[in-house]
N, C-alpha and C positions, 0 to 999 in steps of 0.2 A: 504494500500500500504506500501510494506517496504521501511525503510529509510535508509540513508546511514551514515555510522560512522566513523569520522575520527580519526584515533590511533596514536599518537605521542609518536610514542619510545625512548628509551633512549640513543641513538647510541652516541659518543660521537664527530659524523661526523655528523652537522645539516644540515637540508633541508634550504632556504634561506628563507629567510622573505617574501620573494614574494612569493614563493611556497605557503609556510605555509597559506600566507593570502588567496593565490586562492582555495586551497583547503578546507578551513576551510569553507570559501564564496557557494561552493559545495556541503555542507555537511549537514546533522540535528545536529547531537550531532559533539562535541570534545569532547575523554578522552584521558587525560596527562598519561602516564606510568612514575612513575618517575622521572628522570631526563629531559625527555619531556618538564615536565611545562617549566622548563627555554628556551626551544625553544622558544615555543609558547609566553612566556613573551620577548622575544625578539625582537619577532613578533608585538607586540601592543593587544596579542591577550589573551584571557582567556579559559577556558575548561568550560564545564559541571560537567566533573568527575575524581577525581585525584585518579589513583591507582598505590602504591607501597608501599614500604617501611622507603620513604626517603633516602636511603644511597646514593644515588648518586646526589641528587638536590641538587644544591644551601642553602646556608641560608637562601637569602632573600625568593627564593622558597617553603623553609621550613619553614620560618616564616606565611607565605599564606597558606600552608597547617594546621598549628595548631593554626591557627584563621580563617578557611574559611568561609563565610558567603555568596560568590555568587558563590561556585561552591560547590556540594558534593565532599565527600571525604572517600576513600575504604583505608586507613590504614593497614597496614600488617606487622608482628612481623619481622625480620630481619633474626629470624631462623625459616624458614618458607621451606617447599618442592617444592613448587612453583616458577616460574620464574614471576616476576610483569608483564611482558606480557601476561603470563596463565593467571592468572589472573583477566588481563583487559579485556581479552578475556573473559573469565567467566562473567563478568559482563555486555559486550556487549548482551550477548546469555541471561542471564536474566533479564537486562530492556528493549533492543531490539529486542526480537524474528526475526531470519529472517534478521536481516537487514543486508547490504553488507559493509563490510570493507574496507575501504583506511586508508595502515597503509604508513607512512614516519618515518624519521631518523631512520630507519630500517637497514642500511646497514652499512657497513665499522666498525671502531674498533675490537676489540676483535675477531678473527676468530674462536672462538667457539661458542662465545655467535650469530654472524652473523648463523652461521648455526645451530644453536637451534630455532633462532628466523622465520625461515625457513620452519623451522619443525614443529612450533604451527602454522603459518599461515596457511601452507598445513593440518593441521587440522580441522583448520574451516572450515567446508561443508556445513553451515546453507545459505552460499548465496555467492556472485561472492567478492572475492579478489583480491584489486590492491596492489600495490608498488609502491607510487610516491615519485620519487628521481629527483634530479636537470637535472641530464646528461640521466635517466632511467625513462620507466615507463613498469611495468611487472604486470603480471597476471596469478593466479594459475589456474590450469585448471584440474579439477576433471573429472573423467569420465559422458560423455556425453554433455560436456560445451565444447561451442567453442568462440571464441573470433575474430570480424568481425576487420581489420585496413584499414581505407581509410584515402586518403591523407597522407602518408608516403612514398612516392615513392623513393629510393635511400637509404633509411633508413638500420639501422644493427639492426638484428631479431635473435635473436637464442632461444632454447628450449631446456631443458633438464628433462628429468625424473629423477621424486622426487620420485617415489614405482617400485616397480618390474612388468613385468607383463603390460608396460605401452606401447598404439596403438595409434598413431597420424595420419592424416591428415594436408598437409598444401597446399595451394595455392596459387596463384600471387603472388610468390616469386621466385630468380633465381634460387635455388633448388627443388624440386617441392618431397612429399610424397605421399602415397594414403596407406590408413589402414598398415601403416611400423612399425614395433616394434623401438622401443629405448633403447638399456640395463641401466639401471641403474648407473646416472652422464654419460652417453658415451656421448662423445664430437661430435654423428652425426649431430645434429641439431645446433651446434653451426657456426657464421659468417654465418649467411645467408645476402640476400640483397631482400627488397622488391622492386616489382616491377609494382604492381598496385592493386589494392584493394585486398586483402588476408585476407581468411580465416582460420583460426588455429581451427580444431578438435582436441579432444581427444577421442578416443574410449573406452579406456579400461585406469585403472592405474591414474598416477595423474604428473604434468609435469610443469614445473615454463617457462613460457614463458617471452622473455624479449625485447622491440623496443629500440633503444638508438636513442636519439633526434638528437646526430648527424649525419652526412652524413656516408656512407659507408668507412671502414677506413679495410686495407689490399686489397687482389690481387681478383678479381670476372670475374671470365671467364669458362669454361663449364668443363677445365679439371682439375681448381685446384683453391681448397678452404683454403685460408688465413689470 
């Protein structure tokens, strides 16, 4: 059976300590990207496997990394082609074949590195990708993978394709789809509102779906979406 891996990035917008602990609690492995470790040491909490480079961690993080003894560690030259989330990705697909990603502190800072980081996860096709954030929890959606939400009734839902080329599906939601194209970033699928257990298809192409934990925030009524 595949396992699940949780991926702690570098964003320099962290997840909270309770996240971090539930999800960690969730998981098989934890590996630190870099700057990561110091989350997760915020947290009370350790890794399996520490990859980057070090230029963004801590000292004290950096001191744990060049004496580590209860966690491996994937070290990486600083001028390197690679982003430490490639990377860490790489090393998931090589110790754990198959297994499903939950990556955090994924989002916010840097608005490039945000949408790079975007683009390696929409890479990974080896098995189902989440994005657990404080206010957000999202999931990539490759062709042919659909993603079931019960119990979010009232909830803010939107979807945007990540390739070209990309055919959705969605239901019990107050917009409703059936095999609809999405152009590429087109803001169709954005501010939806669920409304009772919903299913999200993807047909064709690849698409970042997103539920925001909180309640329905703008105008929802049948002629105009805000």
């Amino acid at each position: 059976m595949a396992c699940k891996v949780l991926v702690v990035c570098g964003s320099p917008v962290v997840a909270s300590a309770d996240l971090l602990r539930q999800l960690a609690g969730e998981c098989d492995h934890v590996v630190a990207v870099d700057r990561g470790l110091d989350a997760l040491l915020g947290a009370g909490l350790g890794c399996d496997v520490y990859v980057g480079d070090a230029d963004t961690v801590s000292d004290a993080g950096r001191a744990l990394v060049d004496d580590a003894t209860d966690f491996e560690v994937e070290r990486h030259d600083p001028y390197k082609d690679s982003t430490d989330l490639a990377l860490a990705l790489d090393s998931v697909r090589r110790r754990w074949p198959g297994a499903e990603v939950v990556a955090t502190c994924a989002t916010g800072g840097r608005p490039d590195m945000s949408l790079s980081v975007l683009g390696l996860l929409a890479g990974y096709a080896d098995a189902p990708v989440w994005i657990e954030e404080d206010e957000v929890t999202a999931r990539i959606l490759h062709q042919d993978e659909s993603w079931t939400i019960e119990g979010a009734e009232g909830k803010t839902f939107s979807i945007i394709a990540i390739a070209s080329n990309t055919e959705i599906s969605e239901h019990g939601l107050e917009w409703e789809l059936d095999h609809a194209p999405l152009g590429l970033l087109a803001d169709t699928g954005i501010s939806n509102v669920v409304r009772s257990t919903a299913k999200i298809e993807v047909h064709t192409g690849t698409a970042i779906a997103y539920l925001l934990h909180q309640g329905f925030i703008g105008t929802a009524d049948k002629n105009n979406r805000s």
